[in-house]
C-alpha positions in Angstrom: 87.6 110.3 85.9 88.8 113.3 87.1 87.1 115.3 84.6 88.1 118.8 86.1 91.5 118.1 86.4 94.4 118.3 83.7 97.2 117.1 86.9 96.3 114.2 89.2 98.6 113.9 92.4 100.1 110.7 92.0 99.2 109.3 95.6 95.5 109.9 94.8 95.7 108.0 91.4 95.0 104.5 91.9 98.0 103.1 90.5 99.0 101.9 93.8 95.3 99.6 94.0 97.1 96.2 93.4 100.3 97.4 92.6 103.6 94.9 92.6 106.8 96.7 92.6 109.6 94.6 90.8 112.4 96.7 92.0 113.2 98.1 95.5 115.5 98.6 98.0 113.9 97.9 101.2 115.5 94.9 102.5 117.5 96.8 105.2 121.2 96.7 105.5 122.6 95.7 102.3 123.1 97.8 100.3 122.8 101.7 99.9 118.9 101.3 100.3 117.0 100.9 103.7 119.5 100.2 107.0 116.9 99.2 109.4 114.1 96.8 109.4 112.5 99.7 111.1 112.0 102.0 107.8 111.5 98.9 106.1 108.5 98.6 108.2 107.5 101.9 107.6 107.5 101.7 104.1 105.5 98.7 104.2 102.8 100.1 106.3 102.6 103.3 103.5 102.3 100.5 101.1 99.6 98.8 102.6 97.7 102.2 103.0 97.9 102.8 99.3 96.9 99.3 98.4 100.3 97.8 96.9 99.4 94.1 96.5 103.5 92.6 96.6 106.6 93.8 96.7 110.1 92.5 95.4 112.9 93.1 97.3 116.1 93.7 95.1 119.4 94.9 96.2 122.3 95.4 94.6 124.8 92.5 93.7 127.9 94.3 92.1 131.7 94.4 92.8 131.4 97.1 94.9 128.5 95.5 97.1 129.5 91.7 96.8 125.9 90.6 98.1 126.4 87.0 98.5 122.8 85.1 97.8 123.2 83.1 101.7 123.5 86.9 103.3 120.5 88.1 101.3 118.1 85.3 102.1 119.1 85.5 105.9 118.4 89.1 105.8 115.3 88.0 103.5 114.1 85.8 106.4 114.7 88.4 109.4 112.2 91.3 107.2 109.6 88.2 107.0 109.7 87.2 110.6 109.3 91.0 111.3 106.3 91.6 108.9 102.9 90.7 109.5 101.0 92.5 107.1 99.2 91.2 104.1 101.8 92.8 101.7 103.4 89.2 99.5 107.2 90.0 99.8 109.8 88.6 97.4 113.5 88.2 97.3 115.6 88.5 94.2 118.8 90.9 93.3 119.2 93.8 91.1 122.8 92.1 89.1 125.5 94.8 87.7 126.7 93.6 84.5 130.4 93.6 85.7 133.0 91.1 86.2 131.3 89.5 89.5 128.1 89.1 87.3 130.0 86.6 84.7 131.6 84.8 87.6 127.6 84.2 89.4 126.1 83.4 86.4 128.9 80.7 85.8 128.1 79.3 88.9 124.0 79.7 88.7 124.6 81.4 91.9 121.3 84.0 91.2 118.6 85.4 92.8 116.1 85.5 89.9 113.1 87.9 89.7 109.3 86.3 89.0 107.6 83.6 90.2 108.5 81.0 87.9 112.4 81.8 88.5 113.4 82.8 84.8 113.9 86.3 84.9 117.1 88.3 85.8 116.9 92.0 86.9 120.3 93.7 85.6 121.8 97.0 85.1 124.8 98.9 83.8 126.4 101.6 84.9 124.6 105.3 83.8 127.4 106.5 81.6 128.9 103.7 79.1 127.9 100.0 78.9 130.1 96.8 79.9 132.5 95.7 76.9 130.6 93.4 75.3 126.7 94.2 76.2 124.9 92.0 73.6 127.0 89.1 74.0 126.6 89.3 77.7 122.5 89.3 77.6 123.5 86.4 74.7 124.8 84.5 77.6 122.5 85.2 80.4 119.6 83.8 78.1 121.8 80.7 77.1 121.1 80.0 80.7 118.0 79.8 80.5 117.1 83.5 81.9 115.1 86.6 80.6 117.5 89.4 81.1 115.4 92.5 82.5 117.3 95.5 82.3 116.6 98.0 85.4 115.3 101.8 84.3 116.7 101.9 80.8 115.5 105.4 80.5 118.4 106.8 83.3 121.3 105.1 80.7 122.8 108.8 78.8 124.2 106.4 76.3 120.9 104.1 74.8 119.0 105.9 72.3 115.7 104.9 70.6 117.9 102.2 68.2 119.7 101.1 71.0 116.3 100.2 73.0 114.9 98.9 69.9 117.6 96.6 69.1 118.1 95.3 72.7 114.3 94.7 72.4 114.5 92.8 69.4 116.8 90.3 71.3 114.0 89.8 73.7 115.2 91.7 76.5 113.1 92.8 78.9 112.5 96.8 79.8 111.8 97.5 83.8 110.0 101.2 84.4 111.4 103.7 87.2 107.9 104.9 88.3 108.9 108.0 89.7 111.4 108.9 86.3 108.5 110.2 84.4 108.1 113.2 87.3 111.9 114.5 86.4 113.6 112.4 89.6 116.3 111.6 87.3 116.5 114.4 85.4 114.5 116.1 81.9 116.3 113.7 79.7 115.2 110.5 81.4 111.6 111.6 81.8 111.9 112.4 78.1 113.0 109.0 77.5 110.7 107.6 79.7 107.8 109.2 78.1 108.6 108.3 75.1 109.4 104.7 76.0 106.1 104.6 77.7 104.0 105.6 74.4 106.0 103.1 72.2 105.1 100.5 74.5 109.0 98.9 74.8 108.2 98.8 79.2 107.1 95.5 80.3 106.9 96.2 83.6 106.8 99.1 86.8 109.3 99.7 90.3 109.8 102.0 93.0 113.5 101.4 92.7 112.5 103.5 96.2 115.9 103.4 98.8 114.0 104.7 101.7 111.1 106.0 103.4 111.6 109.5 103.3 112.3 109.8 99.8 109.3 107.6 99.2 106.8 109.7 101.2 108.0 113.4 99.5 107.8 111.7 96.4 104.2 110.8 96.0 103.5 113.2 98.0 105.0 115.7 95.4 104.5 114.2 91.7 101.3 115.1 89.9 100.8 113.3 86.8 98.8 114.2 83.9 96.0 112.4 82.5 97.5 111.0 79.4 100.6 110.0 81.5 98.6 108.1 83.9 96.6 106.4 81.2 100.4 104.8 79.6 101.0 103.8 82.8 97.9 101.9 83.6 98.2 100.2 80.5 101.4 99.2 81.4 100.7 97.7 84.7 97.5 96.1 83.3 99.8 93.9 81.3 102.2 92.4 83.3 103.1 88.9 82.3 105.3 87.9 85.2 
C-alpha cells in the first residue's frame, strides 16, 4: 500500500473505514464543543463520507460545567431526532476527577462509556493530578467501573512509570487521534508515539469540538507509514 509514498494524508488513509470514535464533543450546547445541532449535523455528514461506523458523544461533566445526566440525555434525544443517517450515536460523559466526580460516583449518577455500561471516561486536569489519583481510580473500580483515562499523552506530569503503573492497576488508556500530528504540542506527540509503540492505548477519539477544526485537521495531517500501521493495530483491537 502506498508504495511510493513515505507521508499518507490522513483523510485518504482508511482509518476512518469503520471507525468508532469514543470521545467527542458534538452533542451541541453543552459544553465548550459543538453549540448547534447544525454543526453537529455537519460533522456527521463528513463522518459518513469517510466511513465512521459510530460515534460516542461525550461532554464534559466537571465543576465548572455541572452537566447533570437528565440535561444530557434530553439534549442526547434532540441530536437523535435530528439525525437520520446510518451513523450508531452514543451518549456517555467525559468525568473530571474533581470534587463533583466523588459526589456522582457516590450517587451512581454516571453516564458510562461502552455497550455493556462498565467503563468510565475520565480526565484530570493537564498540569498536576487530583490529591489522591490512585485511590480515586481504586474507588471508581470498587463500583464496579473500568476507569478510562481521556488522552494521557496531553498530561505534562505522567511519565513512562506513571503510565505503566496506572496500567498495572488496570486502567484503561483512551488515544487523541489527532495528538500524534503535534495538535497538542511536540511533547505529547512524543508521548503519543511512544505510547502507541508500547502498546499501553486501548482505544482511539476525535476528542473533535467542532467542525471547522475537524475539516482543517484531516485535511492537514499526513501520517507516515509506520505511524499509520500503530494505529491500525490499535483500532483493530478494540475490546469495547
Amino acid at each position: 500500500m502506498w508504495p511510493f509514498r513515505k507521508r499518507i494524508p490522513l483523510k485518504d488513509s482508511g482509518i476512518f473505514e469503520g471507525f468508532t470514535d469514543w470521545h467527542s464533543h458534538i452533542l451541541p450546547g453543552v459544553d465548550d464543543g459543538v453549540q448547534t445541532i447544525e454543526e453537529a449535523l455537519e460533522i456527521l455528514r463528513l463522518y459518513e463520507e469517510l466511513g465512521v461506523k459510530s460515534v460516542w458523544l461525550t461532554p464534559h461533566v466537571m465543576e465548572d460545567t455541572p452537566n447533570t445526566t437528565a440535561h444530557l440525555r434530553e439534549r442526547f434525544a434532540e441530536l437523535q431526532a435530528a439525525y437520520s443517517g446510518p451513523i450508531t450515536l452514543h451518549l456517555a460523559a467525559e468525568n473530571m476527577l474533581d470534587n463533583l466526580f466523588e459526589e456522582r460516583l457516590g450517587k451512581n449518577d454516571l453516564l458510562p462509556l461502552g455497550e455493556n455500561g462498565d467503563h468510565l471516561l475520565v480526565e484530570t486536569s493537564y498540569f498536576s493530578p487530583p490529591m489522591g489519583l490512585n485511590n480515586i481510580l481504586l474507588r471508581i473500580k470498587a463500583k464496579g467501573y473500568y476507569p478510562v483515562l481521556a488522552h494521557p499523552e496531553r498530561y505534562v506530569y505522567m511519565g513512562e512509570s506513571d503510565y505503566q503503573q496506572l496500567k498495572d492497576m488496570s486502567v484503561k488508556f483512551q488515544f487523541n487521534l489527532f495528538s500524534f500530528a503535534g495538535t497538542y504540542g511536540p511533547e505529547a506527540s512524543k508521548r503519543a508515539v511512544w505510547m502507541l509503540k508500547n502498546g499501553f492505548y486501548d482505544w482511539a477519539g476525535s476528542d473533535i469540538h467542532s467542525f471547522s477544526n475537524l475539516k482543517r485537521t484531516i485535511n492537514k495531517i499526513q501520517i507516515s507509514e509506520s505511524k499509520l500501521q500503530m494505529l491500525q493495530s490499535l483500532l483493530a483491537s478494540h475490546f469495547i
